[in-house]
PQR file with spaces between the fields and no chain letter, atoms N, CA, C, O and H, PARSE charges and radii, in Angstrom:
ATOM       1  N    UNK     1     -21.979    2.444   32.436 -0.4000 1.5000
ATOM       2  CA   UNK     1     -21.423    3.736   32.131 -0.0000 2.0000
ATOM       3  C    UNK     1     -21.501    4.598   33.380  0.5500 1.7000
ATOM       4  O    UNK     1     -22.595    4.750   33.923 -0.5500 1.4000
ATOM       5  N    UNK     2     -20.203    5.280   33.961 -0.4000 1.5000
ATOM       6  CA   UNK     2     -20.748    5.802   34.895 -0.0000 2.0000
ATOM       7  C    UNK     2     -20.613    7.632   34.682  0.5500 1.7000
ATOM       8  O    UNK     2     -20.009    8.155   33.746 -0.5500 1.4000
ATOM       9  H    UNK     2     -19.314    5.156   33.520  0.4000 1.0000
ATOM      10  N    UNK     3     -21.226    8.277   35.630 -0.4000 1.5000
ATOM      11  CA   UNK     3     -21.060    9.429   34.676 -0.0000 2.0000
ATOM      12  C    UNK     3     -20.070    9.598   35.703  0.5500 1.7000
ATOM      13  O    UNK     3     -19.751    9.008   36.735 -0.5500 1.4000
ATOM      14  H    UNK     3     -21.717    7.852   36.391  0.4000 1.0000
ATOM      15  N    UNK     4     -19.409   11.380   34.572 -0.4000 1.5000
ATOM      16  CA   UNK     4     -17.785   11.821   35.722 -0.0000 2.0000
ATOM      17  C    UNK     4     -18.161   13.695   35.379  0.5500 1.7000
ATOM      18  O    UNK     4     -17.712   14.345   34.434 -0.5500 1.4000
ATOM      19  H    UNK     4     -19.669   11.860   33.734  0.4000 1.0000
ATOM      20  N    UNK     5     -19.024   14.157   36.392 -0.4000 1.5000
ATOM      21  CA   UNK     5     -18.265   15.285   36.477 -0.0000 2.0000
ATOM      22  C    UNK     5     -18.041   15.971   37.650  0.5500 1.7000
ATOM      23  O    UNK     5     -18.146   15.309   38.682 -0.5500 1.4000
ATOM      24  H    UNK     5     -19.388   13.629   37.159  0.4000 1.0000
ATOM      25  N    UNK     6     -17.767   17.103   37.739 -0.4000 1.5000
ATOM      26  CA   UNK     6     -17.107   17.878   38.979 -0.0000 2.0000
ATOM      27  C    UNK     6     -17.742   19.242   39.001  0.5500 1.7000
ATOM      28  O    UNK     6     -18.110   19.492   37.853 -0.5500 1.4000
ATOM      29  H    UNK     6     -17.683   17.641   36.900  0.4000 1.0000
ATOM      30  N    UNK     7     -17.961   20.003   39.634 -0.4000 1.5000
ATOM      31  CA   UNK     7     -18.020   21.067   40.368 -0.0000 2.0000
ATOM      32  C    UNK     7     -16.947   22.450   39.399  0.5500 1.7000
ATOM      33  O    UNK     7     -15.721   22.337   39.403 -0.5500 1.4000
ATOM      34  H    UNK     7     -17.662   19.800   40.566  0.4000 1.0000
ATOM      35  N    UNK     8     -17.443   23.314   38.861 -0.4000 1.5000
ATOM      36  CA   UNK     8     -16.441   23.567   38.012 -0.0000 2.0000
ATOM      37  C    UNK     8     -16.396   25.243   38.830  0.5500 1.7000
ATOM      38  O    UNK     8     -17.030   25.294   39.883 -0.5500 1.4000
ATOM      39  H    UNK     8     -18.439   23.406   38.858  0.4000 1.0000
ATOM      40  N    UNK     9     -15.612   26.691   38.330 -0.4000 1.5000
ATOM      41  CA   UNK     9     -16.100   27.652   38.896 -0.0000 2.0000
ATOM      42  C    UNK     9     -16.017   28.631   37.704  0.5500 1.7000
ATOM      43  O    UNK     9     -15.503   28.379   36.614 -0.5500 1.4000
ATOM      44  H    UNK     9     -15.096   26.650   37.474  0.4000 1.0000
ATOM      45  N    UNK    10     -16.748   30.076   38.176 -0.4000 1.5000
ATOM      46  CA   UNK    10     -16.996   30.972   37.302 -0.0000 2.0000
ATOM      47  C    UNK    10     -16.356   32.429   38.194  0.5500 1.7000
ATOM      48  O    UNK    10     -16.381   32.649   39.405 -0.5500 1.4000
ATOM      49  H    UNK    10     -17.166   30.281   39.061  0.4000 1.0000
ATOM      50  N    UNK    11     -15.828   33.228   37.125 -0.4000 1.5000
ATOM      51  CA   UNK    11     -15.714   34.549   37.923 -0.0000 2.0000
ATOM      52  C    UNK    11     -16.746   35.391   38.691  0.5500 1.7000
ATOM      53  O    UNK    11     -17.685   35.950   38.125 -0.5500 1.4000
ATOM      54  H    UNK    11     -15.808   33.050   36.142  0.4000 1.0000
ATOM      55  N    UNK    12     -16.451   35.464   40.377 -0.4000 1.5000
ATOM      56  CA   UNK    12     -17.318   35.942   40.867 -0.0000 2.0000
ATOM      57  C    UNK    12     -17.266   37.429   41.357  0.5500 1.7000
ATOM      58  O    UNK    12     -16.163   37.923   41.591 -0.5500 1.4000
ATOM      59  H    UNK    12     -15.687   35.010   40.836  0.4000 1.0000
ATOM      60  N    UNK    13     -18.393   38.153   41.521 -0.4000 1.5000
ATOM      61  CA   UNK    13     -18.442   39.579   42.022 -0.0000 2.0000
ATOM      62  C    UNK    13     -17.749   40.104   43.083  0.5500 1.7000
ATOM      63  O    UNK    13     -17.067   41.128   43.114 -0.5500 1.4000
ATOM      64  H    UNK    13     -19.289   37.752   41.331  0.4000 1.0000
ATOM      65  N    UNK    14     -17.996   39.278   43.983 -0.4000 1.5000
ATOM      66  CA   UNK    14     -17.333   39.527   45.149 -0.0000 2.0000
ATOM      67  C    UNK    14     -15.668   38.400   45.246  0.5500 1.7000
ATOM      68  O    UNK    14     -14.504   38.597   45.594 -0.5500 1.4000
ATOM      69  H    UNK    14     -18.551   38.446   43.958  0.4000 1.0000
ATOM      70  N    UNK    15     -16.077   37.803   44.973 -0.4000 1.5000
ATOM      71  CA   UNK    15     -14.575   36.831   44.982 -0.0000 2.0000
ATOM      72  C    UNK    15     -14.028   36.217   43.754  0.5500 1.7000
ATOM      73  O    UNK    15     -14.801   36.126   42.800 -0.5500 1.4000
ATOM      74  H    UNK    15     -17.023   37.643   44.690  0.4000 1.0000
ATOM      75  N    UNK    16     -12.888   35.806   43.632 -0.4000 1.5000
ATOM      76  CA   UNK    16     -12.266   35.861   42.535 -0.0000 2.0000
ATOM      77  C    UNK    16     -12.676   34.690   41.902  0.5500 1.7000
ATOM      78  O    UNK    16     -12.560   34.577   40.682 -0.5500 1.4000
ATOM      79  H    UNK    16     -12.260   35.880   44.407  0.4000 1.0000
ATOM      80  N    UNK    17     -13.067   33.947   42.485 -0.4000 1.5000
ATOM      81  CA   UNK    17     -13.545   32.547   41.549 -0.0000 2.0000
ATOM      82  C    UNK    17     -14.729   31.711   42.496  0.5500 1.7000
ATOM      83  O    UNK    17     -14.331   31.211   43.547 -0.5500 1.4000
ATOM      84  H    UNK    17     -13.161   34.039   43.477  0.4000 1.0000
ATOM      85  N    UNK    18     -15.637   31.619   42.262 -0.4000 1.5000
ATOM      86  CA   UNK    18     -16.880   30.926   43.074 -0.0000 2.0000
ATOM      87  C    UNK    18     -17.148   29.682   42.484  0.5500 1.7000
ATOM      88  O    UNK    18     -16.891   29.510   41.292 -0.5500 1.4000
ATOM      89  H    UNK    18     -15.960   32.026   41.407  0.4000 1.0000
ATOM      90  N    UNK    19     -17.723   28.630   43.303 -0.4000 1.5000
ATOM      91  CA   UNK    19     -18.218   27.310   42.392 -0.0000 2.0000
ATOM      92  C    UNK    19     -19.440   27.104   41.900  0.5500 1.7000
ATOM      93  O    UNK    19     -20.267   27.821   42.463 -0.5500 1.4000
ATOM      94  H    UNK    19     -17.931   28.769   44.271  0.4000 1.0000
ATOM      95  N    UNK    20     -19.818   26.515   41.200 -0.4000 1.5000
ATOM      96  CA   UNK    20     -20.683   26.227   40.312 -0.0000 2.0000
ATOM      97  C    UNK    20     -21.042   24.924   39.967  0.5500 1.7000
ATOM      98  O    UNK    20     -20.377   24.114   39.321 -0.5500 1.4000
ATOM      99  H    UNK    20     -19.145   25.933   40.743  0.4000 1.0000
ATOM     100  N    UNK    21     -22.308   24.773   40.522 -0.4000 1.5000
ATOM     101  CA   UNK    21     -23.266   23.317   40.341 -0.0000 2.0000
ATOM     102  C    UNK    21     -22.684   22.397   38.684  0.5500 1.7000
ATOM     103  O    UNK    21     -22.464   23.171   37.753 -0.5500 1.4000
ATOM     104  H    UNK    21     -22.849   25.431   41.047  0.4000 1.0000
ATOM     105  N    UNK    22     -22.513   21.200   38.449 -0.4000 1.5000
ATOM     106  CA   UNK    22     -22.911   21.234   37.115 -0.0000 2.0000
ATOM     107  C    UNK    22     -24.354   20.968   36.465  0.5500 1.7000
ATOM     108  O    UNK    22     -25.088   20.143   37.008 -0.5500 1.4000
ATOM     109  H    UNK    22     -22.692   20.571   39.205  0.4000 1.0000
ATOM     110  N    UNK    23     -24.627   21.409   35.719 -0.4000 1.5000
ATOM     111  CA   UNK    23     -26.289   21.447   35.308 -0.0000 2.0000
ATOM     112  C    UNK    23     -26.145   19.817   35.631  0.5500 1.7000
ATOM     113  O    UNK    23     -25.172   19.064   35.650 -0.5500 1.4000
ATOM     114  H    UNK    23     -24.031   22.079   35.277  0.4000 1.0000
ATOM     115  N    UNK    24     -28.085   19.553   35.964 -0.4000 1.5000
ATOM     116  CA   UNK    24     -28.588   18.072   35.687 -0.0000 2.0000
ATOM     117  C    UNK    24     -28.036   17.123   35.066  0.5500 1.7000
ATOM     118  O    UNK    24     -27.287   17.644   34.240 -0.5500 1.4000
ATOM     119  H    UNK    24     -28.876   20.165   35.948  0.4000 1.0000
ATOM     120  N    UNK    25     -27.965   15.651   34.972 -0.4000 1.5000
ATOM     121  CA   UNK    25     -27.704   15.082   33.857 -0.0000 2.0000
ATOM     122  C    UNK    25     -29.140   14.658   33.663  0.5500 1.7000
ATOM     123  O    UNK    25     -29.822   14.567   34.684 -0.5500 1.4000
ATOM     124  H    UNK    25     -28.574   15.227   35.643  0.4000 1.0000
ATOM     125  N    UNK    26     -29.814   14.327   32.245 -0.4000 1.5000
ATOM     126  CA   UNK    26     -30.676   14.376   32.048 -0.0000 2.0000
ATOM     127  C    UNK    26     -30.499   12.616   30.719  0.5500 1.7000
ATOM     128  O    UNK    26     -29.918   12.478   29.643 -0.5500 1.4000
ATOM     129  H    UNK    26     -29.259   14.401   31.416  0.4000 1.0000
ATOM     130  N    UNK    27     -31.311   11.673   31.558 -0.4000 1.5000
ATOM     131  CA   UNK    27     -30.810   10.460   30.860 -0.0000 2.0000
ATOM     132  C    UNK    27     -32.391    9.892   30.748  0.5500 1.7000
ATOM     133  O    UNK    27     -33.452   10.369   31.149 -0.5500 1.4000
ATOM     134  H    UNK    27     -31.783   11.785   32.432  0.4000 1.0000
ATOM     135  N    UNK    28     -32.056    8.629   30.005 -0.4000 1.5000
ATOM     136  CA   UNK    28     -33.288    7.795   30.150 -0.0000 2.0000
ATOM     137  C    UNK    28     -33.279    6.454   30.835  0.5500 1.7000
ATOM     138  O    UNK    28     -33.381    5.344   30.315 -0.5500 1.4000
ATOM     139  H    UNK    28     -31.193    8.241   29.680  0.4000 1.0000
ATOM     140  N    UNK    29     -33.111    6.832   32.336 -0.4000 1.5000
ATOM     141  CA   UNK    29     -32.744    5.746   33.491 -0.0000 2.0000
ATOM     142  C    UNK    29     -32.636    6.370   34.778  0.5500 1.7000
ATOM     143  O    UNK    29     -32.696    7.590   34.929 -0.5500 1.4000
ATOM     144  H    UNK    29     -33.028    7.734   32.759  0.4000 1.0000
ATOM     145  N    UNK    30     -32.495    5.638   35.600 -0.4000 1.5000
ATOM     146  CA   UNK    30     -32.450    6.129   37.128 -0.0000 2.0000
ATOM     147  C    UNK    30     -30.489    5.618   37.223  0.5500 1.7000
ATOM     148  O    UNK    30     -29.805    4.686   36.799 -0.5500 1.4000
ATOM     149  H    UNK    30     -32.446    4.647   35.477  0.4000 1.0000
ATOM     150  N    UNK    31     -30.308    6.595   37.850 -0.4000 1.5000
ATOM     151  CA   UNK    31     -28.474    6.187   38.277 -0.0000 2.0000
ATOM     152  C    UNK    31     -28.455    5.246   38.854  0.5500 1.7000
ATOM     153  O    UNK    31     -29.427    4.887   39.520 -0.5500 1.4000
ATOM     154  H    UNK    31     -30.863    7.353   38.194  0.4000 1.0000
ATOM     155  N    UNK    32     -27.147    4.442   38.760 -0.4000 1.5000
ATOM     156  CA   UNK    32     -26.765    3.187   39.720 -0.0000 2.0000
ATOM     157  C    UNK    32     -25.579    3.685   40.479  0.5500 1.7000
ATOM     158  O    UNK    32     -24.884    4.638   40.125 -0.5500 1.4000
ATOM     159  H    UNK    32     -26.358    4.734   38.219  0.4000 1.0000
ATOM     160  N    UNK    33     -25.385    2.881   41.668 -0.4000 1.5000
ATOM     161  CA   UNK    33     -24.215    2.854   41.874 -0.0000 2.0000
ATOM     162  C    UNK    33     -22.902    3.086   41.411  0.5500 1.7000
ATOM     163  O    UNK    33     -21.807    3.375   41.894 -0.5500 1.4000
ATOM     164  H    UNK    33     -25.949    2.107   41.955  0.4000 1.0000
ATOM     165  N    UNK    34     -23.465    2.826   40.155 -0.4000 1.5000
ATOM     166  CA   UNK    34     -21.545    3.066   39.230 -0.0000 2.0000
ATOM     167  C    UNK    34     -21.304    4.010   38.633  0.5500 1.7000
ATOM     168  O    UNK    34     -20.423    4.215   37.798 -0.5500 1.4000
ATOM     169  H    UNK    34     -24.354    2.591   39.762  0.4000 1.0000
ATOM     170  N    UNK    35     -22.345    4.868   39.164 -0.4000 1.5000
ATOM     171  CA   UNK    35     -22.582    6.528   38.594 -0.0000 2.0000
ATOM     172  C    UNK    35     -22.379    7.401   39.870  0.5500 1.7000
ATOM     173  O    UNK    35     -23.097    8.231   40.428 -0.5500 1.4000
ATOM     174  H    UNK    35     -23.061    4.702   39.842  0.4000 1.0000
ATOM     175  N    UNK    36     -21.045    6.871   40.142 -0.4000 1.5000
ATOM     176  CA   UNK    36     -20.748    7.591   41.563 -0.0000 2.0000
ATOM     177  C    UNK    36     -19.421    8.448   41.434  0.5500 1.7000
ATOM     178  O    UNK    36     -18.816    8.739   42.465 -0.5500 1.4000
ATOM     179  H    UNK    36     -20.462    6.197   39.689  0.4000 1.0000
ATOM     180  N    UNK    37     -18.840    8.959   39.906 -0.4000 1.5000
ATOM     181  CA   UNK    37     -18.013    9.985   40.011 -0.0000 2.0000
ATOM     182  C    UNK    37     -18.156   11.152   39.426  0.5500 1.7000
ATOM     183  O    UNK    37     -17.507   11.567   38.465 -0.5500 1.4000
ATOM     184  H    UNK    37     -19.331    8.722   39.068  0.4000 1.0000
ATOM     185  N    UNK    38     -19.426   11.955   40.283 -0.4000 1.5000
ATOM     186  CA   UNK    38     -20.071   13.043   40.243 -0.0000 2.0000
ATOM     187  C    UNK    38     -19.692   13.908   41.498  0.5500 1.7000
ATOM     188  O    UNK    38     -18.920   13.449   42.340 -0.5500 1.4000
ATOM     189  H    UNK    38     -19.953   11.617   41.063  0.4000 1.0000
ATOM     190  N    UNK    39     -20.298   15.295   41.632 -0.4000 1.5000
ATOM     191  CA   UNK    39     -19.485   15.998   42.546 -0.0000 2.0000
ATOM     192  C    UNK    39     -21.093   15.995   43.271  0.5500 1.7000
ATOM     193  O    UNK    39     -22.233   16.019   42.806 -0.5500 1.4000
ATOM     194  H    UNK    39     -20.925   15.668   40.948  0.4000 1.0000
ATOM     195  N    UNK    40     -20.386   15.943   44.956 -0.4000 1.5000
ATOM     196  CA   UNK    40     -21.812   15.738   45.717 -0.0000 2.0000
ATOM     197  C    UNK    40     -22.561   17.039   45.499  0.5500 1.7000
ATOM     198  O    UNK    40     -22.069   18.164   45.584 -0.5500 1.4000
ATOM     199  H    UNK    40     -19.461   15.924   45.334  0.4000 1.0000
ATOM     200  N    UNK    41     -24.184   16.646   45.120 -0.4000 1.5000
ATOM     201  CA   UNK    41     -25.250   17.310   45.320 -0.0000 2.0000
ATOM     202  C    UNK    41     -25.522   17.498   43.861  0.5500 1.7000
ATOM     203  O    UNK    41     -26.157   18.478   43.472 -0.5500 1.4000
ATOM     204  H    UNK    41     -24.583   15.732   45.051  0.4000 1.0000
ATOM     205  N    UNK    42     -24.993   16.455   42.923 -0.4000 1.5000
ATOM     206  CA   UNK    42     -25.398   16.488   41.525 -0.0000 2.0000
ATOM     207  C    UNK    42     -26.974   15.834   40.939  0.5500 1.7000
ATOM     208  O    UNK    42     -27.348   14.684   41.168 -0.5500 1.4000
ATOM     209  H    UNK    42     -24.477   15.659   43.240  0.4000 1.0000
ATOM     210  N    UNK    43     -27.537   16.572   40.371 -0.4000 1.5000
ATOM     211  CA   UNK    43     -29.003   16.006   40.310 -0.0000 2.0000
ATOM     212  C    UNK    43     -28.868   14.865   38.690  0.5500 1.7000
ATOM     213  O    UNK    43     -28.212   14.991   37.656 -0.5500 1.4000
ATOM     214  H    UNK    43     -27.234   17.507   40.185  0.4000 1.0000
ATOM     215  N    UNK    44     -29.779   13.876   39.145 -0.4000 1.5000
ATOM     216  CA   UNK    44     -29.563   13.343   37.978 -0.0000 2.0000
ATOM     217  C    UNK    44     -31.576   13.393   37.511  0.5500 1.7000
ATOM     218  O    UNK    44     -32.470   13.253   38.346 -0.5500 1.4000
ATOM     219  H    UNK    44     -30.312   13.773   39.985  0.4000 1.0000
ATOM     220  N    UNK    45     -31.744   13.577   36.324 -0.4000 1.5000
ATOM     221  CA   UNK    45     -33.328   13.478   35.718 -0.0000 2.0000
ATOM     222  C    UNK    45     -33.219   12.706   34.698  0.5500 1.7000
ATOM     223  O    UNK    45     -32.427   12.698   33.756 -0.5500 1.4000
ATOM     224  H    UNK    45     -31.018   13.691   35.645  0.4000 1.0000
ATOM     225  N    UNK    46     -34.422   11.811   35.084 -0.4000 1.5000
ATOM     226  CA   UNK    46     -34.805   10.293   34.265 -0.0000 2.0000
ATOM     227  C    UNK    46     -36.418   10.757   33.732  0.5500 1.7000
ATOM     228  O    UNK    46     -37.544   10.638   34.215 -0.5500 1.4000
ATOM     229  H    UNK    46     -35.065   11.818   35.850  0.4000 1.0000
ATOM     230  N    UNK    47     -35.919   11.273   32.624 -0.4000 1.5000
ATOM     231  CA   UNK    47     -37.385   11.535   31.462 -0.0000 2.0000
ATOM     232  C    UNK    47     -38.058   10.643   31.030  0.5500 1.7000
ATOM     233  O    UNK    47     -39.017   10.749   30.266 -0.5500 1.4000
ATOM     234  H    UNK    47     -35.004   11.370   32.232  0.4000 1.0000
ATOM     235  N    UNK    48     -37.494    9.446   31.603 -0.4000 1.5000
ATOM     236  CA   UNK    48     -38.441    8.368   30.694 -0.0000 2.0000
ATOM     237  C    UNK    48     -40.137    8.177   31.639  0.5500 1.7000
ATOM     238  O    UNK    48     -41.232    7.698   31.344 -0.5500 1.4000
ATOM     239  H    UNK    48     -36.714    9.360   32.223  0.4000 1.0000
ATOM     240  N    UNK    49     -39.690    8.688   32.565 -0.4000 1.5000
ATOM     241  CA   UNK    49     -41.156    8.630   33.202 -0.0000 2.0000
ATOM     242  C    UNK    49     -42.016    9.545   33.444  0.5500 1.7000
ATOM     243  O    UNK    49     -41.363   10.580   33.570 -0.5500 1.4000
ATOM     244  H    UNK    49     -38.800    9.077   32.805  0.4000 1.0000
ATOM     245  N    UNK    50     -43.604    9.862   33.644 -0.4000 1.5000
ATOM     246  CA   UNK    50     -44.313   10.254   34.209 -0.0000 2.0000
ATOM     247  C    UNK    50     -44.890   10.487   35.712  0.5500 1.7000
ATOM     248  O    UNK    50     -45.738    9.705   36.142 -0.5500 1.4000
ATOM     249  H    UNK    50     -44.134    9.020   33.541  0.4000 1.0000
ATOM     250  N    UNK    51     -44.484   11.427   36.403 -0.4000 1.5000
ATOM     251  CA   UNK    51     -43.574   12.694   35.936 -0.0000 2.0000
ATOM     252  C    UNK    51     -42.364   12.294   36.078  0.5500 1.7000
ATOM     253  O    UNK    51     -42.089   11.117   36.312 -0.5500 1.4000
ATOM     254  H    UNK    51     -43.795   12.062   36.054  0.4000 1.0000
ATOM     255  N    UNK    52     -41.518   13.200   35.957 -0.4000 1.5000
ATOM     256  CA   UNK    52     -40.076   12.719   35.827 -0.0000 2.0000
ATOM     257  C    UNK    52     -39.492   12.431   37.176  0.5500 1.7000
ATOM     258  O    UNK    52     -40.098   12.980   38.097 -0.5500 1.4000
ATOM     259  H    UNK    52     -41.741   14.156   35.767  0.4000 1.0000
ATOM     260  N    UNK    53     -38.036   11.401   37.647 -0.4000 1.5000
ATOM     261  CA   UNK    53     -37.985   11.143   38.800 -0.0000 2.0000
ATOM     262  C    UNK    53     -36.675   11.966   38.691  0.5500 1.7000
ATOM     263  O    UNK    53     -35.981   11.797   37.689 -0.5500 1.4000
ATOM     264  H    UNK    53     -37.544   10.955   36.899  0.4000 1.0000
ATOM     265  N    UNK    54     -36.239   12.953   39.764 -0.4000 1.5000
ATOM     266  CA   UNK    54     -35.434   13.670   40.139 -0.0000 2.0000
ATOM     267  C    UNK    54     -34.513   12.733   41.392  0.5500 1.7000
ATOM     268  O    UNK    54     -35.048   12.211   42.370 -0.5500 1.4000
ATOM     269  H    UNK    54     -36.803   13.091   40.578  0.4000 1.0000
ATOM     270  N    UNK    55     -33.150   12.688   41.101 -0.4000 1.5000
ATOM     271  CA   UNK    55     -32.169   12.176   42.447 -0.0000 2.0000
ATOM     272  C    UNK    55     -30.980   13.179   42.390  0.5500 1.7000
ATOM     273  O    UNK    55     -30.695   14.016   41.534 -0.5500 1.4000
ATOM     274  H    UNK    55     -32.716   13.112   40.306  0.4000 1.0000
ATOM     275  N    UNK    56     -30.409   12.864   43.486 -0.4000 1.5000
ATOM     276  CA   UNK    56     -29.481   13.634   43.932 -0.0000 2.0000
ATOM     277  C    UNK    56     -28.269   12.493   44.663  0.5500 1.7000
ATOM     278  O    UNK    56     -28.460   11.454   45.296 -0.5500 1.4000
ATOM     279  H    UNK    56     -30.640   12.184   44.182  0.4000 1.0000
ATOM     280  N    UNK    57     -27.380   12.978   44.387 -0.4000 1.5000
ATOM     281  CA   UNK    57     -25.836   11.875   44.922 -0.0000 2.0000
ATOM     282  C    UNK    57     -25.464   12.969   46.432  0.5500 1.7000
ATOM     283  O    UNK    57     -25.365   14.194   46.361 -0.5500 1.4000
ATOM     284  H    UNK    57     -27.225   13.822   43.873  0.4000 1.0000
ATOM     285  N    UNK    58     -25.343   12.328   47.435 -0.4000 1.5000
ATOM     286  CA   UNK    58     -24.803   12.417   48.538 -0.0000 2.0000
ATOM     287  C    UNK    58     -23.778   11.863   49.325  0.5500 1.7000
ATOM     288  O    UNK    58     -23.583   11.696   50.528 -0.5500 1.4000
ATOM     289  H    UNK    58     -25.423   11.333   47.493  0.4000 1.0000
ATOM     290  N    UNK    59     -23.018   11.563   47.981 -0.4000 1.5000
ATOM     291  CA   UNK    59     -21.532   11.395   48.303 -0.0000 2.0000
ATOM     292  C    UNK    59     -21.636    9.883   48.451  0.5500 1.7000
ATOM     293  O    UNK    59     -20.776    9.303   47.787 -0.5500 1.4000
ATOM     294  H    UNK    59     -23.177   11.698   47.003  0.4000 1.0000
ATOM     295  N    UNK    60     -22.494    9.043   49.173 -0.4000 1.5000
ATOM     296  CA   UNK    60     -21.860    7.806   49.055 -0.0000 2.0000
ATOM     297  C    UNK    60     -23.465    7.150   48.079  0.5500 1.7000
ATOM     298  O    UNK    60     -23.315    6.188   47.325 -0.5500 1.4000
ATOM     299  H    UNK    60     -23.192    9.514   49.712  0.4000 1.0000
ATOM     300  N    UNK    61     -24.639    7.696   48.211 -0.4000 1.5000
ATOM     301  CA   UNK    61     -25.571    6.888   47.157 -0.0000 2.0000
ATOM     302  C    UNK    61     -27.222    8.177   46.745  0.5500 1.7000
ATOM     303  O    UNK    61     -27.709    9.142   47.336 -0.5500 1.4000
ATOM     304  H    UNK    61     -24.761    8.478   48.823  0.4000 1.0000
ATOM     305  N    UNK    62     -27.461    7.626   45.786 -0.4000 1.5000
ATOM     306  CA   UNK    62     -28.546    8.194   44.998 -0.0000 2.0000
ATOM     307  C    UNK    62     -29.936    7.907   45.408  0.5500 1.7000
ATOM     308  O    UNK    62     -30.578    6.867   45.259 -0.5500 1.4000
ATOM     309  H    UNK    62     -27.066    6.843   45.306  0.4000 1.0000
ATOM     310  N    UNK    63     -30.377    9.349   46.108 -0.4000 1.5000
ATOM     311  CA   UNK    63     -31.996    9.445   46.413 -0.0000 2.0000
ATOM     312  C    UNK    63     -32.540   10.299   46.034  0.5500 1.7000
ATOM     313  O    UNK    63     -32.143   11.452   46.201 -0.5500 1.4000
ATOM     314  H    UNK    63     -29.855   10.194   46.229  0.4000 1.0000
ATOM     315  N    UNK    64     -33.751    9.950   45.330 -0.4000 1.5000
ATOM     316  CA   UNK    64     -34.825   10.132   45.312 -0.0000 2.0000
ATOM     317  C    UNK    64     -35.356   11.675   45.716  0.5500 1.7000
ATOM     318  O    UNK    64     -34.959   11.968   46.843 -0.5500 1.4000
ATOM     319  H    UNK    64     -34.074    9.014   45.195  0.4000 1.0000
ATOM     320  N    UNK    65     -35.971   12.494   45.227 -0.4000 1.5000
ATOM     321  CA   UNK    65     -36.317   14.151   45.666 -0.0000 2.0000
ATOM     322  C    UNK    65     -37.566   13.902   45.488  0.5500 1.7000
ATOM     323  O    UNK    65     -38.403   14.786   45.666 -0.5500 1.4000
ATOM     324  H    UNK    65     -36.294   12.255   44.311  0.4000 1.0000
């Protein structure tokens, strides 16, 4: 399963439309490779562990914070 989202935007104060992170995905696994159509700098959190392991996509693969 790979996940798919994007970068979405919200009305901003100073400019007419700003972007916006999409929240965490929050799963019970660490991402693979095939979870690569996310918008760069998307965090992914894997609850199944103690403490939890936090990654981040950098456009071409998933590390570790």
């Amino acid at each position: 399963m790979a996940a798919k989202t994007k970068v979405g935007f919200a009305l901003g104060q100073s400019a007419p439309f700003i972007a916006v992170q999409p929240p965490p995905i929050i799963a019970k696994r660490d991402p693979t490779e095939a979870d690569n159509q996310v918008a760069i700098g998307q965090l992914w959190l894997n609850n199944t562990e103690s403490p939890f392991v936090l990654s981040i996509w950098d456009g071409e693969t998933w590390g570790a914070i």
